[in-house]
N, C-alpha and C positions, 0 to 999 in steps of 0.2 A: 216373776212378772213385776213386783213391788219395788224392785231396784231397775229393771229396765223403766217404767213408770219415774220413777224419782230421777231417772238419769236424762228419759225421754224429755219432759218436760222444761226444765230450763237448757237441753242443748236447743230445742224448736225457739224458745225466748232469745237465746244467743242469734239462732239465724234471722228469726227477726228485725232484731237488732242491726244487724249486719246491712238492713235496707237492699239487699242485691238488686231491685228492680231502679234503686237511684245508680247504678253504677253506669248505667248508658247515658249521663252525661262526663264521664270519660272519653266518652268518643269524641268528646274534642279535640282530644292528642292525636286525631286522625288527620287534623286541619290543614297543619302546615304541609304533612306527606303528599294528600290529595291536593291541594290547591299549588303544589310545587313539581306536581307530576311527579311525582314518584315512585306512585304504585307501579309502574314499569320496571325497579330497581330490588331485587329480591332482600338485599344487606339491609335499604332503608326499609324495607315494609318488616323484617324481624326485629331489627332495632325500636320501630316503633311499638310493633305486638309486643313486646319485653315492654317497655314503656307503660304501656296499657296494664299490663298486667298489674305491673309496679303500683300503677295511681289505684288501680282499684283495692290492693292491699292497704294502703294509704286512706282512702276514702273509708273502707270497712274501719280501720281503726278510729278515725275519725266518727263517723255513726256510733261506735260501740260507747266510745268517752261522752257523745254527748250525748246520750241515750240515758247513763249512768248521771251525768248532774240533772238530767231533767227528772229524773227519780228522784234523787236526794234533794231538789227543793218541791217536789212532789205536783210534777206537773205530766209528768210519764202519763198515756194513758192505758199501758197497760205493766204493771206491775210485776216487776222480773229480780224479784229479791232473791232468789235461791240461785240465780245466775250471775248473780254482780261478781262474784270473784271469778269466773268462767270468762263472762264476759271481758273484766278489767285484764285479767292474764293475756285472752287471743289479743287484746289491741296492745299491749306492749309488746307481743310475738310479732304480730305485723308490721309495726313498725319498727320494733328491733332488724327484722329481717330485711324491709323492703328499704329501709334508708340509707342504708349500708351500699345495697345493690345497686340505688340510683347513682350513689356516686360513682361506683364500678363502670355505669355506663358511658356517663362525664360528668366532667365537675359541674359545668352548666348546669347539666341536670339537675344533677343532685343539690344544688344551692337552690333551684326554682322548688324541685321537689319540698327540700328543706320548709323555705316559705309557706309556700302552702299547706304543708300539714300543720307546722306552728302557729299560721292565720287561723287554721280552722279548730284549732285546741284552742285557741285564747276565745275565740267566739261567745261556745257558750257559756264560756264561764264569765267573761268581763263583756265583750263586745257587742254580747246580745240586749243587753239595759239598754245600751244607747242610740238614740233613736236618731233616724238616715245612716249613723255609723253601720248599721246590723245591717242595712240593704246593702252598702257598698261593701261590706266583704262579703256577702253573698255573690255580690258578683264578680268580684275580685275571683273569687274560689275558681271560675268558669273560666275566667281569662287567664288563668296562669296556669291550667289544667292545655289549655293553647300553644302555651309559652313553653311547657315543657315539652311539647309534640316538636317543634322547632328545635330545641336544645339536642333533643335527643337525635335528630337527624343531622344535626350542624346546616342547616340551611337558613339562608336569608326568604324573612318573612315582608311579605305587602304589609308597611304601618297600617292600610287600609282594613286587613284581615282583623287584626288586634282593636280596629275603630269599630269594625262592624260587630265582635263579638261582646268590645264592653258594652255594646250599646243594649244588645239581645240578651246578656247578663243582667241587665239593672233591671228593664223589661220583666223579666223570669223572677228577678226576686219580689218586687214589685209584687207580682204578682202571690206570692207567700203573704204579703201582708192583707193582700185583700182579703185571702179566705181566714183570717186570723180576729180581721175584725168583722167577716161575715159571723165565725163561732164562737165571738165573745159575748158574753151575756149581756155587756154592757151597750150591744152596737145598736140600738135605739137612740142611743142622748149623741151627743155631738165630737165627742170625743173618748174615745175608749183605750185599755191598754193590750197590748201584745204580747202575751204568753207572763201579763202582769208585770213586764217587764216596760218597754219602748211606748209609746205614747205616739197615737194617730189619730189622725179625725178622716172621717171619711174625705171631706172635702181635700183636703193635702192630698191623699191617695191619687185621688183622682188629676191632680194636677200633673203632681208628680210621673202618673199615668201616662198623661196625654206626650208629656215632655219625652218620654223616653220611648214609646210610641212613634213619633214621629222624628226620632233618632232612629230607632230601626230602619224603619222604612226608606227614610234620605240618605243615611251610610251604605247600606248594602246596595242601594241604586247608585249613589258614586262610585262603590267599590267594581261595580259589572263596568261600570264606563274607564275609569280611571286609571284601574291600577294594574298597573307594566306588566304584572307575571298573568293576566289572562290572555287571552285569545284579540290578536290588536280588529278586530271586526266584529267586535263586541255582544258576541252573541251571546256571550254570559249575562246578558239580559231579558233573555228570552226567560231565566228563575224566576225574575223578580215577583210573578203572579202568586209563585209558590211559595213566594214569602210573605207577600201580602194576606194570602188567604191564613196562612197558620196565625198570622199575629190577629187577624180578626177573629178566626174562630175561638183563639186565646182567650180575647176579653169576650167574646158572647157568652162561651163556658165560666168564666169569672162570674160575669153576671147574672147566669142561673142559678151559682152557689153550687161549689166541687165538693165531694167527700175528701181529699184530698188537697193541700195547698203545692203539693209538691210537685215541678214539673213535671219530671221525668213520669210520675204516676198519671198527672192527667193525660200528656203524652199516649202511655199506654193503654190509656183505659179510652181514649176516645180512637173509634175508629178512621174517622176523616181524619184527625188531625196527624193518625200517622201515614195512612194512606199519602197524605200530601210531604209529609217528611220522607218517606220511600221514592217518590217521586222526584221530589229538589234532590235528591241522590242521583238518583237513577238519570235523571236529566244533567248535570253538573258534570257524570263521571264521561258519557256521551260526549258534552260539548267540549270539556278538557280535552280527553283523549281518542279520541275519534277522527 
């Protein structure tokens, strides 16, 4: 029992670590299939589940490495020393394994893939100090998790898809720094730091906020009118409610102060807000392919 004990506990720290419940923003490599119609195409829907798979190996190694520097400048909050070599092993497995494989699918790929997981190593170790830099590769991460959905099917994407998703990226990271300087000690005085790293004052948040806020909202209502590969009777505006209600209930849950900064978690732990995500699904896949 003493070695299952010793074995149990830093493998539970590894998974962890591993964040599984962030991997459903992967589902954005769903984007380009779905909004290009092609869930009808058996080749393009396993090319992309291989895809999927791919990012989220990718994504886990990503978690594990920066899991590991937020321990070694001792900002971890939960402490997974007896796992760090466990941990540091599966993310060079993963990505040993899954990078190899992207390129197998296409070189596209595999160079977006590339990107992306090297954006999201330098992160925390350099790009997380610097402040607006650390929001835009936040959302960088989201839009080229996109951009591989595209690659890996070889299909031409709406520029308008990629306008509406940086927009809903910056939005989402944004939103990380609110609850960053909700949980700093310092968020009484007027400007505070972020993971003692990036430097915010509540007022910038909030502007910055508002700006990208109402990018959401005006891109994704262009994109239902505008953009050639919908439906020319533009009923793909009949979403738009659906997405107006998520980005509001977004910032109400911001502004009662989340246990979580992270979307995917708030996502999951609020029931409306996924309710209305199942919905702008479920409505979307309807008005596409119907």
């Amino acid at each position: 029992m003493a070695s299952h004990s010793t074995w149990g506990s830093p493998a539970r720290q590894v998974l962890t670590a591993l964040h599984l419940p962030r991997w459903i923003s992967n589902l954005a490599v769903l984007l380009p299939l779905v909004f290009a119609q092609g869930l009808l195409h058996p080749a393009l829907v396993a090319r992309t589940a291989f895809a999927f798979v791919l990012l989220c190996g990718l994504s886990g190694s990503v978690y594990l490495i920066d899991d590991l520097v937020a321990q070694r400048r001792g900002l971890a909050t939960q402490p997974t020393g007896r796992a760090n070599p466990i941990a540091l092993a599966l993310a060079i497995v993963l990505a040993a394994v899954c990078l190899p494989a992207a390129f197998l699918l296409s070189i596209p790929f595999g160079l977006v893939a590339l990107i992306y997981w090297v954006l999201m190593i330098i992160y925390p170790l350099l790009l997380k100090q610097m402040p607006l830099i650390d929001v835009l590769t936040l959302a960088a991460g989201l839009v080229l998790r996109t951009v591989v959905g595209a690659m890996a099917i070889d299909v031409p994407v709406s520029p308008w898809l990629y306008v509406v998703t940086s927009a809903l990226a910056l939005f989402l990271a944004l939103g990380q720094v609110r609850h960053r300087l909700d949980c700093s000690p310092s968020a009484t005085i007027p400007q505070v730091r972020q993971d003692g790293n990036a430097t915010y004052s509540s007022d910038l948040w909030e502007a910055l906020t508002a700006v990208s806020t109402a990018a959401v909202v005006m891109s994704y209502g262009l994109y239902t009118f505008f953009a050639e590969s919908l439906p020319a009777d533009h009923r793909m505006m009949l979403t738009i409610p659906f997405v107006l209600y998520f980005v509001f209930r977004y910032l109400l849950l911001l502004d009662r102060g989340t246990e979580s900064g992270v979307p995917e978690r708030i996502v999951l732990s609020d029931a409306p807000l996924l309710v209305d995500a199942v919905l702008w699904v479920l409505t979307t896949l309807v008005l596409l392919y119907a």
